[in-house]
N, C-alpha and C positions, 0 to 999 in steps of 0.2 A: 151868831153866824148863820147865813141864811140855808136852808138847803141847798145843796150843788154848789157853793161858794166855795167850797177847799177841793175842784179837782186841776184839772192841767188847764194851764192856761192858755188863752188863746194868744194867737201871736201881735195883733194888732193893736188893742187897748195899750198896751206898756208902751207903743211907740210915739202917746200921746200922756206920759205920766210925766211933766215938769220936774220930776224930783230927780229922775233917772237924769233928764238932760243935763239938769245943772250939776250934778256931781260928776256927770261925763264930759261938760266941758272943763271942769277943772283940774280934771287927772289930762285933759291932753295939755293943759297949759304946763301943767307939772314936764309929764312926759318930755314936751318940746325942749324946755328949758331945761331938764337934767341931761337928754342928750345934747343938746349945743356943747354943755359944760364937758359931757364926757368925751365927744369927740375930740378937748383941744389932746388929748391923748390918747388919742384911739383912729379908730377908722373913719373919714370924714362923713360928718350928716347929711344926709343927702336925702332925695326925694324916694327912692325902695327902703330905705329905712326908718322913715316918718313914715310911709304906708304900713309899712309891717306892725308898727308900734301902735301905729292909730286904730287898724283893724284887732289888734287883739284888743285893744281897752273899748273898743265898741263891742264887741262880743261879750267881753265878760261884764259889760253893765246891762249888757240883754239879759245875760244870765242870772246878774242879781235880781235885777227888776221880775223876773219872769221867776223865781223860786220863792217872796217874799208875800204875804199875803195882808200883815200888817208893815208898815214904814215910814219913817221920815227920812231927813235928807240925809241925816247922822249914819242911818244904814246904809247908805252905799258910799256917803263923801270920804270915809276914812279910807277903808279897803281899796277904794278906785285911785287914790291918792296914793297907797303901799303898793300898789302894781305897776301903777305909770312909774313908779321913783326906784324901784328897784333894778339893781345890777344885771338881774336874770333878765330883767325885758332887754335893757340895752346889748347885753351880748347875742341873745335871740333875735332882734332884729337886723344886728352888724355880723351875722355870721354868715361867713363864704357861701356855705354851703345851704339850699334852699331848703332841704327837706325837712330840715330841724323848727322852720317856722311852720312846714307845709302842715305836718304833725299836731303841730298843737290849734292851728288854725280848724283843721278837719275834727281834733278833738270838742274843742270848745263848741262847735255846731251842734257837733253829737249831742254835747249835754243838753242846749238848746232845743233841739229839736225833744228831747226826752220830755222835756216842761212843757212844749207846745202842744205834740202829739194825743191825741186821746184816744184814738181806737188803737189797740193794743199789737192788733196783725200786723196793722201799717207800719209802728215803729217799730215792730221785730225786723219786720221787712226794709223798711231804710236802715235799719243801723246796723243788719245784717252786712251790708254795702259797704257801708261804712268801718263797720269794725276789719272788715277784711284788709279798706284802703290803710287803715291802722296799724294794721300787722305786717303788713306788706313794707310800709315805712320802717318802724321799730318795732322789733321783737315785745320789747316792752308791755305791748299791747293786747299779750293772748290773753290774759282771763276779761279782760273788758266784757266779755257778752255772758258773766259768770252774774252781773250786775243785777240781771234779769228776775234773778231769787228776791231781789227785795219787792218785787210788784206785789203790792196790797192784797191779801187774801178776801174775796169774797164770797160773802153764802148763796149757793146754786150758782155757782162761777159757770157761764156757759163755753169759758174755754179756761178747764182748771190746766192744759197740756205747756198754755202761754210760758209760766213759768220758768219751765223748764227748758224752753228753745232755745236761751241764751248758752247753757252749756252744750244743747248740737252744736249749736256756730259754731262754738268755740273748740271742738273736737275737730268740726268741716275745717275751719282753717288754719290749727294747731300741723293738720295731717296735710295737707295742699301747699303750706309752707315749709313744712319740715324742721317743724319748732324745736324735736329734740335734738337738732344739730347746733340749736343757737344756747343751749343752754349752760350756764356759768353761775355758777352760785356764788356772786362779786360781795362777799361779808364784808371787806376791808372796805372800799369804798363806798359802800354803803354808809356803814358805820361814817366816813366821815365828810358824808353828804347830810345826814339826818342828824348825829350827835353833834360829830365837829364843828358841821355847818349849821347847827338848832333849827334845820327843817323840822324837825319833832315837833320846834313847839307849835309852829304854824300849821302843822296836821292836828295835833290834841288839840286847839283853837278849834277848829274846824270841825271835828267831833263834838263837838260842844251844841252844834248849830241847833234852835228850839224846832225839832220838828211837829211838834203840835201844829207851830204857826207856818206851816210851809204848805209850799202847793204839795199834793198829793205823791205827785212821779219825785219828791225830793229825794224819799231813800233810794230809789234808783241811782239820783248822781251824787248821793253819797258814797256807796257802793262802787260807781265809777273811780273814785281817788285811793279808794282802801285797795283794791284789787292791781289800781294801775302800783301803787308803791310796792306788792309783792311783786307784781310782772320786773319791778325794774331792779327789783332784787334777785330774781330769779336769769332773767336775762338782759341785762343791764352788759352795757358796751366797756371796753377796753383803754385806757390811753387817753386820747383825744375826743375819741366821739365817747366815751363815757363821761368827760370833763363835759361836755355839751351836752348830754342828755340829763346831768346834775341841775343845768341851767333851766334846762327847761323843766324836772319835777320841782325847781325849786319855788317858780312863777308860778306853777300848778299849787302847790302848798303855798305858797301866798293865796290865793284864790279861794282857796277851800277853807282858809280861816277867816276869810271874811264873813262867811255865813255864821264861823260858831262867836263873831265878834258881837253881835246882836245878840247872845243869851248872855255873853258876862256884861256886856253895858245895861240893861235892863233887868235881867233876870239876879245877878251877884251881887252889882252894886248897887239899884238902886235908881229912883229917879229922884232924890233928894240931888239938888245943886253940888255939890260937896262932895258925893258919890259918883257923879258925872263927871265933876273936876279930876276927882282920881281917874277913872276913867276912861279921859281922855290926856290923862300924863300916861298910863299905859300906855295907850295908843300912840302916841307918839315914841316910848322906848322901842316898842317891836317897831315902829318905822326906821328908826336908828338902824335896827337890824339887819334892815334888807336894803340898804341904801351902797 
């Protein structure tokens, strides 16, 4: 690896990586065709609801492309395919109510922009912004700038303070929005969001992810999904908008196993044919999963 080859990535090159596109136009071909299907019983497909669907599955293939340092098409065609075809995209974009995609849409930037990013003040300072517009949506959101801890330790760091900014934010806007009013410690529904519903296993996927092989700022948006899962345990909604905020940490934990799906197909099985084959009959049961 060459020097300077493992830091944050710029945002341009990936938008000319053939690998990302092709696996991006097959998760919308998915996408489309699982909605049409879903619609004959549900809310009709319509033209805000292919945008909502389409805009997330182009976000999170910037996101793959932009975290990934080695790759083939294998690395994003499976996960892009478990996103578009899952239940959680289709209720998040057929849902009444806008802020529930507004949320995950402002999220999935954030992460982006964390990969892009390289000077350190700036992305404290946009996702400052950002984490606010976060918290402002769903409570869910307060430790996100706790994420901050994971930024790479360096010797004669000329700003060792960086580190630690993410929990001011996170204090600034815990206390401007009046987080201890929102808070509910929801164990039950938790429990049967992550056991019942085996979001588990799509977040242990995800912890898996090879960070040797990744861009630099990856433990940061690791750190982004471990934190967001206690926020939503911590102050996780009620009733109905709790049943919707299930949906959408559930697409988020789809998303974050896709990263750790690249160290069990390489790293556990194997690049023997045979080990690939297993593999990808995994691969295909966890897509059972979420369909």
């Amino acid at each position: 690896m060459k020097n300077g080859q493992k830091t944050a990535t710029n945002g341009l090159p990936v938008l000319r990586d053939p690998l990302m596109w092709v696996s991006l136009g097959a998760s919308l071909l998915v996408w489309v065709l699982g909605a049409y299907l879903r619609s004959k019983d549900g809310p009709v497909f319509n033209g805000p609801i292919l945008a909502k669907g389409t805009s997330l599955l182009i976000l999170g293939a910037l996101l793959y492309r932009s975290a990934y340092l080695r790759r083939d098409l294998w690395t994003f065609l499976l996960p892009m395919v478990w996103l578009a075809s899952s239940r959680a995209l289709w209720e998040i974009a057929s849902m009444p109510e806008g802020r529930f995609f507004s949320w995950l849409l402002l999220f999935l930037v954030s992460l982006v922009l964390t990969l892009w990013v390289r000077d350190r003040r700036i992305l404290l300072g946009v996702q400052t912004l950002m984490w606010g517009g976060l918290d402002w949506l769903f409570k869910i959101s307060f430790l996100l700038p706790f994420s901050f801890l994971g930024l790479p330790v360096k010797k004669r760091d000329p700003l060792p303070w960086i580190r630690w900014g993410g929990l001011a934010v996170a204090g600034v806007w815990f206390l401007i929005l009046q987080g201890r009013y929102y808070l509910q410690w929801n164990f039950e529904d938790a429990w049967d969001l992550w056991i019942g519903g085996r979001a588990a296993v799509f977040l242990l996927l995800g912890l898996m992810a090879p960070v040797g092989k990744m861009n630099l700022s990856f433990p940061l948006v690791r750190l982004n999904f471990v934190f967001l899962v206690l926020g939503g345990w911590i102050w996780g909604g009620e009733g109905l908008i709790g049943l919707w905020q299930g949906s959408l940490l559930t697409w988020v934990a789809v998303l974050f196993a896709g990263f750790g799906w690249e160290s069990v197909r390489r790293e556990l099985l194997g690049e023997e044919w045979f080990q690939q084959a297993m593999g990808f009959a995994i691969g295909l049961a966890l897509w059972g999963s979420v369909l």
